[in-house]
C-alpha positions in Angstrom: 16.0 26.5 -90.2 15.0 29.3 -92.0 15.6 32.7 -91.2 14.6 35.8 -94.0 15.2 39.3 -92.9 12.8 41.9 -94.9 14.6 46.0 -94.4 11.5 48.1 -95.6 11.5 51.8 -96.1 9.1 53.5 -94.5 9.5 56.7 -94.2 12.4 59.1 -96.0 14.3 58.3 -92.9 13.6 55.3 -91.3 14.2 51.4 -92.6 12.5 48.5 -90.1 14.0 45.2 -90.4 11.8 42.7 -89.3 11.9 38.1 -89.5 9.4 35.7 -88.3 10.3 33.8 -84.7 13.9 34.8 -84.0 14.6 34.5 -79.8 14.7 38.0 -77.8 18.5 37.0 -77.4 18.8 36.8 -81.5 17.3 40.1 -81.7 19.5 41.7 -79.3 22.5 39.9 -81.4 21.4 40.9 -84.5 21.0 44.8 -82.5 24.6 44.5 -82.2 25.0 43.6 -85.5 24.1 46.6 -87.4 25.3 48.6 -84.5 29.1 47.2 -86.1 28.3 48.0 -90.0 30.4 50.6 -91.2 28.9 52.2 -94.7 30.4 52.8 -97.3 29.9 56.4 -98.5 32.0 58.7 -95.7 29.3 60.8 -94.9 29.2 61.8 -90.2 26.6 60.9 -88.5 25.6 57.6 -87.8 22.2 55.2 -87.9 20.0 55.4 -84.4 19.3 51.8 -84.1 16.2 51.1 -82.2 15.2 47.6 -81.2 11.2 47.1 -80.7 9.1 44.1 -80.2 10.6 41.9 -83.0 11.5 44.1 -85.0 14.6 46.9 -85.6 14.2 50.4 -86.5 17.0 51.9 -88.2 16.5 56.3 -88.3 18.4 58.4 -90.5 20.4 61.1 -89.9 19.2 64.0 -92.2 22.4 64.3 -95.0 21.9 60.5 -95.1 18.4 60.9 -96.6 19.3 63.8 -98.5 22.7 62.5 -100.1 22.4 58.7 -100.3 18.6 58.0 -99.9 16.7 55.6 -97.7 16.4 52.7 -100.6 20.4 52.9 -100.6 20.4 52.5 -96.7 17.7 49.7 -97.0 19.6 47.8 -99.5 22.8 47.9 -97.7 21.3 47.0 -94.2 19.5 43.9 -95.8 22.5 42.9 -98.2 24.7 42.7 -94.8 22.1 40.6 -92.9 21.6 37.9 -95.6 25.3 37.3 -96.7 27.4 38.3 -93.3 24.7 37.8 -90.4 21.9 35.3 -91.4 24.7 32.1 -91.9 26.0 32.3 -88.5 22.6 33.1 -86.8 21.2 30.2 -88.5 24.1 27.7 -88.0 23.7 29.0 -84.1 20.3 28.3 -83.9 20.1 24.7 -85.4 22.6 23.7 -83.8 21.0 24.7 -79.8 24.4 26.7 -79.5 25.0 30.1 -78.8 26.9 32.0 -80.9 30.7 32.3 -79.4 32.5 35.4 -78.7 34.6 35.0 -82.2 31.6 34.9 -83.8 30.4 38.5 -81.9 33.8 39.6 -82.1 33.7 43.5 -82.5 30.2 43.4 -82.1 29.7 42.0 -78.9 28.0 44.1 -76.2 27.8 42.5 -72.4 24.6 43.1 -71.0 24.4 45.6 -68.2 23.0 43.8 -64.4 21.2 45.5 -62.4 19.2 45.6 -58.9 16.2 47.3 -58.7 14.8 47.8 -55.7 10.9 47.7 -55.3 8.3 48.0 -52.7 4.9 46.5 -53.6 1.7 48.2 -52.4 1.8 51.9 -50.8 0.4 54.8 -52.3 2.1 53.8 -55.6 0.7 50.6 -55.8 -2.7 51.0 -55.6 -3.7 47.6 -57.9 -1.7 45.3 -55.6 -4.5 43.7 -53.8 -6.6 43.0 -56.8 -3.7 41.9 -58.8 -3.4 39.0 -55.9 -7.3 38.0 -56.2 -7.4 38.2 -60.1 -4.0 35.7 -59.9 -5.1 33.9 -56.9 -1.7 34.3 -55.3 -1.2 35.4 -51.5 1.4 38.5 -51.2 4.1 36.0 -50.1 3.9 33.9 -53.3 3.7 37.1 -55.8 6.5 38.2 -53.7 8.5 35.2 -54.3 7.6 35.0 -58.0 8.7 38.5 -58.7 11.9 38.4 -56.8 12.9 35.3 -58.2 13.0 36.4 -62.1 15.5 36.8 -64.1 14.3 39.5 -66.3 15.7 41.0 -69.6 14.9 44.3 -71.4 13.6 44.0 -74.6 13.1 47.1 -76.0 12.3 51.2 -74.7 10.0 53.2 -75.1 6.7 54.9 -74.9 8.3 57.1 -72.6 12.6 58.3 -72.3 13.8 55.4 -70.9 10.9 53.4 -70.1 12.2 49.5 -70.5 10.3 47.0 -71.0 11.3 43.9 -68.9 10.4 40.5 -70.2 10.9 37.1 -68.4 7.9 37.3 -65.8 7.1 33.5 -64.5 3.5 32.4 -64.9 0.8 33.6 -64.2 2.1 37.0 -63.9 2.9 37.2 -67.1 -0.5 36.9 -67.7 -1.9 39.7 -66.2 -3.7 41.9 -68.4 -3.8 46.0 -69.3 -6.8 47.7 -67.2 -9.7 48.2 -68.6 -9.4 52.1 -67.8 -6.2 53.3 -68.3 -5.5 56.4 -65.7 -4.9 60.0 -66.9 -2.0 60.2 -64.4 0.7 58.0 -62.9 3.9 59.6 -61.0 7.4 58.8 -61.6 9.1 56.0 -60.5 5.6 53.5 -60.5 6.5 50.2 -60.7 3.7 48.6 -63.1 2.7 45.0 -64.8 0.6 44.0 -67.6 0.9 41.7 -70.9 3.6 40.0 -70.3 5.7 42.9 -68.8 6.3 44.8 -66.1 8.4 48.6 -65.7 9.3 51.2 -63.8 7.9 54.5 -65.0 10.7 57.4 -65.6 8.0 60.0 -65.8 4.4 60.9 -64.8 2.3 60.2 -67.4 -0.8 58.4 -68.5 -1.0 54.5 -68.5 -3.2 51.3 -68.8 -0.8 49.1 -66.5 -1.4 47.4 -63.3 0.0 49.6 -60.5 2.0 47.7 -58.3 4.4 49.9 -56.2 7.3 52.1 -56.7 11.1 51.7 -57.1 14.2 54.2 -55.3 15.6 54.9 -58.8 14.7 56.9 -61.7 15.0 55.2 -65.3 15.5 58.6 -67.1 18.0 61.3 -65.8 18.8 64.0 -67.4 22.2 64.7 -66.3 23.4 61.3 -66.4 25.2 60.3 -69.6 23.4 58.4 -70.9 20.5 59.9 -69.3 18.3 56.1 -69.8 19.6 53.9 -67.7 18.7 50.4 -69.5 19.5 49.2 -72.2 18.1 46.5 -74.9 19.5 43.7 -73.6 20.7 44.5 -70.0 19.7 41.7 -67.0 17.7 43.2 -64.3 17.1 41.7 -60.8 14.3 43.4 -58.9 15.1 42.9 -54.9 12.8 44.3 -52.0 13.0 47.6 -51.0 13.6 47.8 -47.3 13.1 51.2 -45.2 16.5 52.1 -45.2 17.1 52.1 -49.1 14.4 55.0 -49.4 10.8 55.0 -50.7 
């Protein structure tokens, strides 16, 4: 199999690393990766490592770009991919094994679980009954669809903290933006459309299917950190029943 990472400046301070067809789990792997380099030139500070939809953005802190130089950065970021990451990736991947804990040894991150609870329809979920008609699915079977995933989160943003969970079974994951996207959506929304679905950590605007609301806030200010997903973490979303708030 053949894997090529490409690290391309784009900006003074940014590199994006981007390869054809690698897993969501081989993304969040090779996330960890970088998150392990240590460079060589002694400067503080550290590269904000930012996984998006298959691809990585790596920002620079500002004496980085003024000192060493983004092509410097770029170079290094790719040099470690090919020669220390790629081999083991591949080896992984051809062989239908996943990569063992010596391999991710100092690099490994275990992925965060959580329950989210959700109540469809209400005043935040004003899509919910032509959601059902466009998938031809009663309440009961969306209901048991949605509860039933296992889903991942692939990347944030758009918003502080807004995650994008990935692993919705057929055929919601086919549900499409709206046509109109609204000026306004409150906090704490629980939405669906391409593939994914979210809880919204602020009020903002938004083209997604508006399916309900959660009891949690993604985004908190006084929480350290203040988002609470992460790339990678397992999410479960279960029911909301009246005594768990609304």
């Amino acid at each position: 199999m053949s894997i090529a990472f490409v690290c391309q400046p784009v900006s003074d301070s940014l590199v994006e690393v981007t390869a054809r067809d690698l897993s969501l789990d081989s993304w969040i792997h090779t996330l960890h990766f970088l998150q392990s380099l240590h460079f060589p030139w002694g400067l503080a500070g550290e590269l904000e490592i930012i996984l998006a939809d298959q691809s990585i953005s790596c920002v620079l802190p500002h004496h980085w770009q003024l000192d060493v130089g983004v092509n410097a950065v770029a170079h290094l970021i790719e040099h470690s991919l090919e020669s220390a990451w790629r081999p083991q990736l591949v080896r992984s991947i051809s062989k239908g094994k996943p990569l063992t804990q010596n391999q991710l040894a100092g690099r490994h991150v275990a992925p965060k679980v959580h329950s989210i609870p959700v109540q469809l329809g209400g005043d935040l979920g004003p899509d919910l009954p032509e959601v059902l008609q466009t998938l031809g699915l009663s309440f009961s079977e969306f209901s048991r669809l949605l509860f039933g995933a296992e889903l991942t989160v692939q990347f944030l943003g758009f918003l502080p903290g807004f995650a994008y969970l990935t692993g919705l079974p057929a055929p919601l994951a086919s549900l499409p933006r709206r046509e109109s996207p609204r000026l306004q959506i409150p906090a704490q929304t629980f939405a669906m459309a391409g593939g994914y679905c979210a809880v919204y950590p602020l009020q903002s605007p938004g083209g997604w299917n508006l399916l309900g609301g959660s009891a949690i806030n993604p985004f908190d200010v006084s929480s350290d950190p203040p988002a609470l997903f992460q790339a990678g973490d397992k999410v479960r979303l279960v029911p909301m029943t009246p005594d768990r708030g609304a």
